[in-house]
N, C-alpha and C positions, 0 to 999 in steps of 0.2 A: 838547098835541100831543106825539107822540113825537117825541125829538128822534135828528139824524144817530147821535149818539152813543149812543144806547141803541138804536137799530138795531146799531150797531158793533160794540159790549160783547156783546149777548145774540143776533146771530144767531152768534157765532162758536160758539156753545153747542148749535146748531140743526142751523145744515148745514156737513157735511163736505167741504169743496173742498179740493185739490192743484193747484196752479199753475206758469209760466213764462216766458218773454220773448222775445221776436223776434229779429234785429238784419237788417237792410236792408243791411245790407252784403251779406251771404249772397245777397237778394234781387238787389239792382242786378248783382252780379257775373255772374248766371244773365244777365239780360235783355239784354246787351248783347255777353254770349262770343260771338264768332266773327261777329261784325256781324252775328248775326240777332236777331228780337226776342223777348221773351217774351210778348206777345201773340199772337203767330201758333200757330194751332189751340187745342190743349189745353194750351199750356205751362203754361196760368195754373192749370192742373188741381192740386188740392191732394190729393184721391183722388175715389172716384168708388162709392158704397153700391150696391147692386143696382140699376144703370144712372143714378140720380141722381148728378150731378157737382157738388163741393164745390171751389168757387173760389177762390183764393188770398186775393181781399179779403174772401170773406164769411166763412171761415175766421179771415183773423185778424183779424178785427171780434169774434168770438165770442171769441179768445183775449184782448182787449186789454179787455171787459167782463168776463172773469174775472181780468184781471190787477187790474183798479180796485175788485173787491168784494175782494180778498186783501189790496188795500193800505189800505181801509178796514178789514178786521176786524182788521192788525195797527198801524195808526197809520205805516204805511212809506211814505217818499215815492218810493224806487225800491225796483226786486227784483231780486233776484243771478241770474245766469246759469244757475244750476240752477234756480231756483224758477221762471223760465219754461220751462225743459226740464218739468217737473213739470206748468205749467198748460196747456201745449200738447198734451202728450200725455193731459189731463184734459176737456180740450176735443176730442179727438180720438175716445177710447171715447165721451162724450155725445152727438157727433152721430151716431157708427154706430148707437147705440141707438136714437136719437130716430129717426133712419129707418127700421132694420129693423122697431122696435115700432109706431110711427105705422100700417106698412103690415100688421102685426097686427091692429089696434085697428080701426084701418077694416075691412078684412073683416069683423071678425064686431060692429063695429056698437057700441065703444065710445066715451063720450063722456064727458067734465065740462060741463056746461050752463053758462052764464050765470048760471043763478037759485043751481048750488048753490055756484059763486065767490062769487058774494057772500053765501050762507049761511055757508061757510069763512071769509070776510074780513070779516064787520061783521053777518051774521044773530044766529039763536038759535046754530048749534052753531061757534064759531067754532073754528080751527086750533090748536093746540099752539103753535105760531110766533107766531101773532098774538097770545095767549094774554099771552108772556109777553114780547113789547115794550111791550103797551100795558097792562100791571099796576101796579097804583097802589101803591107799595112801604109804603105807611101803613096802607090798609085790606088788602092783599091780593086785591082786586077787582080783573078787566079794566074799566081805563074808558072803554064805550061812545063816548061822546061824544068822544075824544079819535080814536079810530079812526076815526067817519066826518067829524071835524076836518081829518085828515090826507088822506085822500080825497079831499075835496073840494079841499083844496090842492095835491093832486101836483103838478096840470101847469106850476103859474105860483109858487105858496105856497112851495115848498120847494127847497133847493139841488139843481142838475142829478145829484150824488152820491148824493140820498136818493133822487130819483126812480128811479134805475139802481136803487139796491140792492132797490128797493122790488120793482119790475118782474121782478129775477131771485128773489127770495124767491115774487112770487105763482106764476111757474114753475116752484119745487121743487114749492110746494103742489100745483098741478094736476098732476104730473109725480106725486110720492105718492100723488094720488085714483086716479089713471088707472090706475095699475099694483096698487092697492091691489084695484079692480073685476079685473081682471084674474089677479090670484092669487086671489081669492075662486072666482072661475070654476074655473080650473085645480083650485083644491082642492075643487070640488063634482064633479068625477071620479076622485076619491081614493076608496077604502072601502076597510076592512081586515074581511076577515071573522071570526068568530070563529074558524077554523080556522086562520089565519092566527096571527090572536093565539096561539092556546093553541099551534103548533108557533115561533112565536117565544119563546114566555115559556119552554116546556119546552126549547128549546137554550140559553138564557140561563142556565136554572135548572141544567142536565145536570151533572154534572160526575164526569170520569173521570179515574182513572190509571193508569197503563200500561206496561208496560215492553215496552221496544225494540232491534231492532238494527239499526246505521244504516252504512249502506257511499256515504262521499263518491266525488263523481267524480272527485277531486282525486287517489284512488289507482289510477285505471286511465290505464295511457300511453297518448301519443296512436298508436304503433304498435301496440295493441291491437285499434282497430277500423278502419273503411276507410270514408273520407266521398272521394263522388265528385260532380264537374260538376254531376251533376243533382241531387243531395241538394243543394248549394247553392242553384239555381235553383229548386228547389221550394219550398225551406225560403222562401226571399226572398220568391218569388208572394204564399205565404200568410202573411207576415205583414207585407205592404208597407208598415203603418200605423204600426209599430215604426221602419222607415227613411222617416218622413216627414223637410222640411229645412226651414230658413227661406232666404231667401237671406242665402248668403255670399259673403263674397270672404278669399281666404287669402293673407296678404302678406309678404315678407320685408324687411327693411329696414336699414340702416347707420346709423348715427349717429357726427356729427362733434361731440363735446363743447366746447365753447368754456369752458374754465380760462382762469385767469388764468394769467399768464405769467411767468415770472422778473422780466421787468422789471416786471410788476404789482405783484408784491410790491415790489421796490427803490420803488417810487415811491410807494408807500402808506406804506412805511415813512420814507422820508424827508419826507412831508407831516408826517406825526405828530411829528416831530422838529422841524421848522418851526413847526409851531405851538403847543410847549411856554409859550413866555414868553409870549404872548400868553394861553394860556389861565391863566397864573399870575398874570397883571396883571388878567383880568376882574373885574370889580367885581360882575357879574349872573351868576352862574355858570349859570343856569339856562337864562335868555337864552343863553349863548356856548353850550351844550349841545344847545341847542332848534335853532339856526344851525347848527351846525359838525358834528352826531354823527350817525353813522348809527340812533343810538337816543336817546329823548327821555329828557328830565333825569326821575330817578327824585327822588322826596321821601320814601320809605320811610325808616323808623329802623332801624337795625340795630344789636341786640347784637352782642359779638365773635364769638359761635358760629353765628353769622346769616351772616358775612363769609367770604370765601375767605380759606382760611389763610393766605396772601402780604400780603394787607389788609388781615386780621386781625391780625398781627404787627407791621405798618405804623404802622398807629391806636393801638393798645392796647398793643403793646408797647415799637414803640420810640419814643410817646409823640408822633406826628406833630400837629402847630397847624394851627389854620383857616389854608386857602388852600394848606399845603404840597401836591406833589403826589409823586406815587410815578408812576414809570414815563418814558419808553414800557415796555410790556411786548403780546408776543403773545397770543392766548389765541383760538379758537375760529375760527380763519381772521380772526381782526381785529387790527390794531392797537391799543392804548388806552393813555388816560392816568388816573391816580385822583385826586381832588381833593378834599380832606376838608373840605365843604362846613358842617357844623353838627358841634355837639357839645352833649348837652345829660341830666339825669339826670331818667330818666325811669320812668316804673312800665312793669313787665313785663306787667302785666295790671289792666283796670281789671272792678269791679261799674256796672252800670247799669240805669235802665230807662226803657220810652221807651213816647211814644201816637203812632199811626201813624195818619196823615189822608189818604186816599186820592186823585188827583187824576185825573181824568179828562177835564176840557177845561178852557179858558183861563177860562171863566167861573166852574168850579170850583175854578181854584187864586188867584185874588183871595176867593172868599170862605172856603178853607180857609186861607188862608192871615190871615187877618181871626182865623179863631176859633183859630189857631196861639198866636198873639200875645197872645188874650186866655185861654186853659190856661195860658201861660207866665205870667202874671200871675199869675191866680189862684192858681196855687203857688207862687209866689214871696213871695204874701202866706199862705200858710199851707191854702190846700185840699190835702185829701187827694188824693197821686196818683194812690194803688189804687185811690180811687171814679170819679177822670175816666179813669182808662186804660180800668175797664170798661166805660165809661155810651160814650165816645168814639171808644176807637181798633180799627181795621180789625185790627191784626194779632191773630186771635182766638184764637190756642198764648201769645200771653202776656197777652193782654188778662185773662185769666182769671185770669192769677198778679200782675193788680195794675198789668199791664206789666214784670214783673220779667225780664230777663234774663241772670243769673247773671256769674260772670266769664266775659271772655273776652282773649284775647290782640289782635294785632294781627294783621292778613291774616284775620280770621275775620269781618268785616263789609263793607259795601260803605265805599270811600273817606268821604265825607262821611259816614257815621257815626261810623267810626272817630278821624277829627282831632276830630270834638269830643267823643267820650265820653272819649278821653283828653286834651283841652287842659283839658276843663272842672275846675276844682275840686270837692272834694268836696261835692256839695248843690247846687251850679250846675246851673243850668236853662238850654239851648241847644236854638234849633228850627235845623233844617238842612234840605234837599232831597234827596230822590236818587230814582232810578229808580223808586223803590218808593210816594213817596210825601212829605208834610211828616213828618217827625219833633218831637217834643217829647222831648229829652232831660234827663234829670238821672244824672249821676257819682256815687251812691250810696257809695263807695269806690274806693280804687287802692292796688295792688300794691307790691311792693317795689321801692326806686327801682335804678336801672343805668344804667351810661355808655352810650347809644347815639349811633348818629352816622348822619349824612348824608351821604353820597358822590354826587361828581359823575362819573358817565361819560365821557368824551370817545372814544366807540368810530368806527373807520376801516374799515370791512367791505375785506377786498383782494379785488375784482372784475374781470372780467375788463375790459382797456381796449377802447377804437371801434380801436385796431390788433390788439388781440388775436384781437378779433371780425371783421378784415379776414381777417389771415393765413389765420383758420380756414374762413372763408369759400372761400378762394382754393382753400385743398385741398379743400375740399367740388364744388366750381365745377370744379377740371379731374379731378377724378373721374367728375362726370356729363358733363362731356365730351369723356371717352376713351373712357367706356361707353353705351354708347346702345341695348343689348339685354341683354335677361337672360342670355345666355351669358357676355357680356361684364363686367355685373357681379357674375356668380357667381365668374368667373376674377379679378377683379381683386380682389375680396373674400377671396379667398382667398391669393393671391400678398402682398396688403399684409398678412395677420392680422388682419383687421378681423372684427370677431365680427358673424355676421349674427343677427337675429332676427327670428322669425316671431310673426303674428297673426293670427288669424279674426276677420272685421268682419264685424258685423249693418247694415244701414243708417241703425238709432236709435243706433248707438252714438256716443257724444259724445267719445270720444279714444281714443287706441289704447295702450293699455298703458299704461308711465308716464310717456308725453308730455304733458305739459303744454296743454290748448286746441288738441289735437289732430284737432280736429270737420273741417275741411278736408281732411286725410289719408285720411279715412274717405270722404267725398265724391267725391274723386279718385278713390279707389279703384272706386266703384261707375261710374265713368266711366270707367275703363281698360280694354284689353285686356288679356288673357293673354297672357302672356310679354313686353307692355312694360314701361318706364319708368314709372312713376305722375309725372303731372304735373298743376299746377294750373291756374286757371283761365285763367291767364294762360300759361298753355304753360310754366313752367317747376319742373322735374326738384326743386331744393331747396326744401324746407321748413323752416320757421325756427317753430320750437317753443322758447321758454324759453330757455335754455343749451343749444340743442342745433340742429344743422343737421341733417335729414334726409333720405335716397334710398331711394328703395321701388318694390320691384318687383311686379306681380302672380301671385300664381302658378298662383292658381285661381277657377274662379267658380262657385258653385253658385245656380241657380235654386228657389223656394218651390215643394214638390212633393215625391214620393217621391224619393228621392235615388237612383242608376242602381247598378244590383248593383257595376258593376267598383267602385266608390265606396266602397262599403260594404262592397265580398265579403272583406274581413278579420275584420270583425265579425259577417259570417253563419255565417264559417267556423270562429269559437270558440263559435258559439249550436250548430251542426249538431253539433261536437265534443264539445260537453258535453250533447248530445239522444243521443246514437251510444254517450257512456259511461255514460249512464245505461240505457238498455235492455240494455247489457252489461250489466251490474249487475245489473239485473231479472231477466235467461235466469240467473244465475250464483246468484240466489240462490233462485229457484225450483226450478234443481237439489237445491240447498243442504237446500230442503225434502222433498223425495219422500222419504214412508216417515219423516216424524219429525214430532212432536208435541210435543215439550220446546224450548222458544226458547233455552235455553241450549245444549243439543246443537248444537242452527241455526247458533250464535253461533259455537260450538266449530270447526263444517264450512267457514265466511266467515273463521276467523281475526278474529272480531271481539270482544264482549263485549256486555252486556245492559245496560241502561241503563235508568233509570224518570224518568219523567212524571206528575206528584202534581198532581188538583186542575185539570185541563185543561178548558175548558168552549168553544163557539161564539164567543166573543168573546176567548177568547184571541190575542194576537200573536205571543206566541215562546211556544217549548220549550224550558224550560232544557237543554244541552246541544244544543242542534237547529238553534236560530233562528228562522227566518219560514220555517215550512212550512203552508199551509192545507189542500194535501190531507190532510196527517197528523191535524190538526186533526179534519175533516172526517170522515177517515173513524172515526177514536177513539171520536169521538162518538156512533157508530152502531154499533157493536159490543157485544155483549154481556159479560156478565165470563166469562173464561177461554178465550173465541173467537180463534185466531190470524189477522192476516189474510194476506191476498196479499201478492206486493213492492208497495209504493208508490212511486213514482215521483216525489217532489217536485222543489222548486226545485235542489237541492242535494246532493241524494243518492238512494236508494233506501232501505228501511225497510220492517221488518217488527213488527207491532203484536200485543202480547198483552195484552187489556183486564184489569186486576185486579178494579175495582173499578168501580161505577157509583152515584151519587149522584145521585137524580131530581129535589130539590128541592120546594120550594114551588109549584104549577101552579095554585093557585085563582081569582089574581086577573087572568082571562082580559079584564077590562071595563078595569081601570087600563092591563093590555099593548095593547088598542085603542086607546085614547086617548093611549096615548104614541106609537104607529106613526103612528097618524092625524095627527097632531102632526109629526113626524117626516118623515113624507112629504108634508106643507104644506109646511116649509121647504125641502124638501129642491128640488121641486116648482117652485119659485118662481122660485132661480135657475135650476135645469136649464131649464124652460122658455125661457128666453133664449139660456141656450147655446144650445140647439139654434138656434134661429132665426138665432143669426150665425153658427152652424157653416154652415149652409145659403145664407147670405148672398156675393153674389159682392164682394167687398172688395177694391180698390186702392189702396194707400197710396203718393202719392208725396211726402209730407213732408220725403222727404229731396233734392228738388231744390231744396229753398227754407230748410230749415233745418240 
């Protein structure tokens, strides 16, 4: 039977998930503000797919089954606060899918049957996925019998974990058939004609160069031409897709930092002095380090050039004994004390080589760890390394050299590697643990010996104190309550010198700038008014981020849609300006041509110069000297040699084109160029397909009242 574990291991190989976390705080705080509930109407609404409404619990039932297959394929008992931001929003695109597509599928009458699941899962042609959980690692064979073993024991046979994972694996499968029928479709109204092909393969093949003369817009002023009113309101109509928005809200905000305080320091510093003798009399220096320091007891060895030069003179120079200690001394906002814990002459660098025994469940490391014990034997009694390292061990970049891993220093291995390749003596054999797996080491050689030492930390971070964080508190507290409107706190912000700063929020956004667990800010905001106070759920003004107390005001809101001309009429009015200098351009250099035939004459008339283009074909992206022009592109490619053209009017400038040269290429292989359009325009086909369907999809997301 397959077991949890090699579901574990080898679907992480299979299917690609991104995941996240909830917290119920976020939740309870919505259901109970302002004594109403969040069951009443749609509160519980999570969003809502073309008129199907997606429920708060049936939502994150979906999120909390993809949190349990993440923490099975990585062995985690919890997940950090991003990685559910991650599965939540991964959970979010699959149900708009599963909706929009499902109501696809149904119209035109697509299905995965019953007969062909279990053809996928335990038939003749079974899945990729099943393929290679239930593959017998000795022969190489799927084993049958072990797959409908498993099967037959989901519901009662196997741990409630396997059955989950089991359940979401046969849902990728049917979820790949379905869509797999479905791009087959779309790609049987794909043809590329051979006309097609041969004016694609002959632009591919084309290639010209050319010389040019190029007049940027960047040289005509803006008092040279006249954009009025309706030139902007035109321009906007017609390109209202350019000024689409998402919703935002645009905020300004203060910040009261919370530093430590004069007396902060005096009182860290006089700890550290207090408790010198005591750290000089510890007998466990590790212990009194692991208790008392804001950083835990290091066991590292350090040469003198390893040490800071103050500790380094300390130890080595002026010849410091176990237990002396050096300091108080400052250093990095800390206090500390040094404590010269070991002292011992040690190699710089050792030779080893090791067999690597992989572990993967508890029932694998009693019995790797059985045939640990008996490789250490057997070399110990005289088998060959090089023959067990190859025949035995996992890591296969040294298995190969015998298990050989050449010198290495110290900080170049994981911890328990490192203590025993260097304690062991030379030819000593030591099996160890670490993340990686059992070890069998042997110390083949060591380096040249040096005084290294051990130092004990005693560091005092100076933080700020519960008065520190009062006082600042206090100023924060009668600031938002002197100010209670945005005029009020723009004038006060200004009168004290307080530096305001501004932010644009999305309503995914998880913090705002470099505030720290700032996701509340962002929520508020989407619940404020313009031109109030941003406050939270609790109705009040401060926020308490990190080291930092915060006030924020709203300044603006924009709604998902085209965004309103006065919004944007800065941005229409540098597209209209730079549309205004370029037809300037075009009348100037059309003058420029009447009655001449020479591109350098032209050049001479624009005060400009000629310029050449080597080697330009349809799939070019820039022009050297030019950039990203496609009409130039474009039109080059269609010109004959010696042909001048019109002005061109690209992104950037205007341009006048003198074909030198044409290169028509290779055009015979019209059947390979089909087959690769064809190709081409499947994939291509596959995803568009779906865009468009959720382009068209009427989508509601309210995810952000609940996380």
């Amino acid at each position: 039977m397959a077991t949890l574990q090699t579901i574990r291991t080898k679907a992480g190989l299979l299917v690609a998930i991104v995941i996240g976390i909830s917290l119920a705080a976020f939740i309870l705080g919505d259901m109970f503000q302002g004594g109403s509930s969040i069951l009443q109407g749609n509160r519980m609404e999570v969003g809502e797919v073309n008129g199907e409404s997606i429920q708060y619990p049936q939502f994150q039932q979906e999120v909390e089954k993809l949190g349990d297959i993440y923490r099975m394929n990585t062995s985690q008992n919890q997940l950090d606060e991003n990685t559910w931001v991650q599965v939540r929003e991964q959970t979010w695109q699959t149900m708009i899918r599963d909706i929009v597509m499902n109501d696809v599928y149904k119209k035109i009458g697509i299905t995965v049957s019953s007969d062909e699941l279990f053809d996928m899962l335990q038939g003749t042609n079974l899945h990729p996925i099943v393929q290679q959980l239930f593959r017998n690692p000795n022969t190489g064979q799927v084993d049958r019998g072990a797959v409908v073993q498993f099967l037959k024991n989901l519901e009662t046979g196997v741990a409630p974990e396997q059955r989950h994972y089991w359940l979401y694996l046969e849902n990728q499968i049917v979820d790949e058939r379905i869509q797999s029928k479905y791009n087959s479709l779309v790609g049987k109204g794909l043809y590329v004609t051979s006309q097609e092909a041969s004016n694609s393969l002959a632009g591919r093949n084309k290639e010209v160069s050319f010389d040019y003369v190029a007049l940027n817009h960047t040289s005509v002023a803006d008092s040279q031409v006249v954009v009025t009113e309706k030139d902007l309101k035109d321009y906007y109509n017609k390109n209202q897709d350019t000024y689409k928005q998402e919703k935002l809200r645009q905020i300004e905000y203060i910040t009261f930092p919370v530093e430590p305080s004069e007396q902060d320091f005096k009182d860290t510093e006089k700890w550290i002095n207090d408790v010198v003798s005591d750290f000089a009399s510890a007998t466990d220096n590790a212990a009194f380090v692991n208790s008392n320091s804001d950083v835990d007891f290091d066991d590292t060895w350090y040469k003198q050039s390893d040490l800071p030069e103050d500790i380094a003179t300390w130890v080595f120079e002026n010849d410091a004994k176990i237990n002396d200690i050096f300091g108080p001394y400052f250093e990095d906002n800390a206090y500390k004390l040094a404590k010269l814990h070991a002292s011992e002459m040690l190699p710089d660098s050792v030779e080893a080589r090791h067999i690597l025994l992989q572990v993967n469940t508890q029932q694998e490391l009693i019995a790797q760890q059985a045939l640990a014990d008996s490789l250490k034997t057997a070399i110990e009694n005289g088998s060959d390394f090089s023959k067990l390292a190859m025949e035995f061990s996992a890591d296969q970049g040294s298995a190969i050299q015998g298990g050989e891993l050449g010198w290495f220093g110290r900080g170049q291995m994981v911890k328990p590697f490192e203590e025993a390749a260097f304690n062991n003596k030379v030819k000593e054999v030591s099996v160890v643990t670490s993340q990686f797996g059992i070890h069998i080491i042997q110390t083949t050689a060591r380096g040249q010996l040096s005084r290294q030492v051990q130092i004990a930390y005693l560091v005092r971070n100076v933080t700020p104190s519960t008065q520190t964080y009062q006082s600042v508190y206090a100023k924060a507290s009668e600031f938002a309550g002197k100010n209670v409107t945005k005029e009020d706190f723009d004038a006060a912000a200004t009168e004290q010198k307080i530096n305001k700063r501004s932010a644009s929020l999305r309503e995914t956004d998880r913090q705002v700038a470099a505030l720290e667990n700032s996701r509340q800010l962002v929520r508020a905001a989407f619940s404020s008014k313009v031109g109030s106070i941003v406050e939270d759920q609790q109705g009040s003004t401060i926020f308490d981020f990190g080291d930092n107390f915060v006030i924020a005001t709203l300044v603006s809101a924009s709604e998902e849609g085209v965004a309103s001309f006065e919004s944007v009429k800065a941005r229409v009015e540098l597209a209209v300006l730079k549309e205004k200098k370029l037809q300037f351009l075009a009348e100037k250099a059309k003058k420029a041509m009447e009655g001449k035939t020479d591109l350098e004459a032209i050049a001479s008339e624009l005060g400009s110069t000629v310029k050449n283009a080597a080697n330009i074909n349809l799939t070019s992206i820039q022009i050297p000297g030019i950039g990203m022009e496609p009409k130039v592109v474009g039109t080059a490619t269609n010109m004959s040699p010696d042909q001048i053209s019109q002005p061109v009017a690209g992104k950037n400038g205007v341009y006048i084109i003198k074909v030198i040269t044409v290169n028509e290429g290779d055009n015979q292989d019209t059947e390979g160029e089909r087959a690769r359009l064809a190709q081409s325009l499947t994939f291509r086909a596959a995803s568009q397909a779906y865009n468009v369907h959720r382009e068209k999809a009427e989508i509601e997301d309210e995810r952000s009242k609940f996380y």
